[in-house]
C-alpha positions in Angstrom: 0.0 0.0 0.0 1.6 3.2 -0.7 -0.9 6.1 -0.6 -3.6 7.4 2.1 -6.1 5.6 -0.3 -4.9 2.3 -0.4 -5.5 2.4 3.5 -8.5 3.0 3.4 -9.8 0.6 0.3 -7.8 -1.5 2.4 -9.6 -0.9 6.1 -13.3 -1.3 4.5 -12.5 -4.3 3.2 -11.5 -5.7 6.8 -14.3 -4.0 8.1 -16.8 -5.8 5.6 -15.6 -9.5 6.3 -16.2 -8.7 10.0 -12.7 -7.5 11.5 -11.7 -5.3 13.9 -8.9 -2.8 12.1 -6.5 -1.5 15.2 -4.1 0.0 12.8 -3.3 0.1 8.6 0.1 1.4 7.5 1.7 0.8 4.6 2.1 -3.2 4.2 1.1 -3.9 7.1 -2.1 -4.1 9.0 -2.7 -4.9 12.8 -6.6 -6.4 13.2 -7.7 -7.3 16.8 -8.3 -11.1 16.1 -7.4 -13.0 13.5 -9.6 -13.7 10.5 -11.7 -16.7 10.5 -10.8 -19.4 7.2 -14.1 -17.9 5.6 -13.1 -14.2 6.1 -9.6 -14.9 5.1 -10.7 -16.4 1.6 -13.6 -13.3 1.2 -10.8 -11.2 2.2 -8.4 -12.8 -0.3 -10.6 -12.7 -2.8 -11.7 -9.0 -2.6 -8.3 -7.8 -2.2 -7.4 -9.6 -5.2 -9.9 -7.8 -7.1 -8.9 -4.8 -6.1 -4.7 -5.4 -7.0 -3.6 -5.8 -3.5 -2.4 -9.3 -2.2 -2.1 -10.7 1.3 1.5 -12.5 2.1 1.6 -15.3 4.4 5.0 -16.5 4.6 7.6 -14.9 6.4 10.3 -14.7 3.6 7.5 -12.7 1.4 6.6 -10.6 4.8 10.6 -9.6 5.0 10.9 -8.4 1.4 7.2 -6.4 1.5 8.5 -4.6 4.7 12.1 -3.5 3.3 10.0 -2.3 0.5 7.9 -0.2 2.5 11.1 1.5 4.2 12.4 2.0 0.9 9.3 3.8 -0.2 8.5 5.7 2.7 12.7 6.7 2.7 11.9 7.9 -1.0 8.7 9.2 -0.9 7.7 10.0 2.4 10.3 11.8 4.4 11.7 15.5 3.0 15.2 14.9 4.5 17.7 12.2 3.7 18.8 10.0 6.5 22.0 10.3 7.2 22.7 6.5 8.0 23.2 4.5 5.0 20.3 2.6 3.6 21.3 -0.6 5.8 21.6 0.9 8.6 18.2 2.5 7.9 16.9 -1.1 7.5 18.3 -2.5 10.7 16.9 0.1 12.8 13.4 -0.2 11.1 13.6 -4.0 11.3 15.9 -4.6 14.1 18.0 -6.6 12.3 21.7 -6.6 14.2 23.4 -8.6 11.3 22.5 -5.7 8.8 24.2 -2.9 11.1 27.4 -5.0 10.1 27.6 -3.6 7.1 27.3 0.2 7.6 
C-alpha cells in the first residue's frame, strides 16, 4: 500500500468480512483477532480484485516490509537520513546482522 487511499480501500474491506482494524500502515495491517478461514478467503478474494495481495509467509513478509522502508525513505520523508540505507533497515527492522555492514 503506498498512498492514504490504499488504506482506506484496504480498512473497508477488513471491516466488511467482519474484523476489527486496530491499525493500517503501509504493508502492514494490525486487526484485533485473527480472521476466520471464511473471512480470510472473502478477504483474499476482494483484495485480489482490487490489485492488493495478502502474504503469508515470512520470507514474502521480510521483502514487503524493506520495501515499504524503501518507499516511505523515498517518498515519504523530505530529508535524507544520514545513516546508510542498511543501517536505515536494521533500525526499522531490528535486524543486528544488517548494522554490520554500515
Amino acid at each position: 500500500m503506498v498512498c492514504s487511499r490504499c488504506k482506506m480501500v484496504v480498512k473497508s474491506e477488513l471491516e466488511k468480512v467482519g474484523l476489527e482494524v486496530l491499525d493500517v500502515e503501509l504493508g502492514e495491517v494490525e486487526i484485533k483477532t485473527p480472521p476466520t478461514h471464511h473471512q480470510q478467503i472473502k478477504l483474499t478474494a476482494s483484495l485480489n480484485q482490487l490489485g492488493f495481495e495478502l502474504i503469508d509467509d515470512q520470507k514474502s513478509r521480510l521483502i514487503e516490509q524493506i520495501k515499504t522502508i524503501i518507499i516511505e525513505q523515498v517518498h515519504y520523508i523530505d530529508t535524507p537520513a544520514p545513516l546508510k540505507l542498511s543501517a536505515v533497515l536494521a533500525d526499522k527492522l531490528n535486524y543486528e546482522c544488517l548494522r554490520s555492514f554500515t
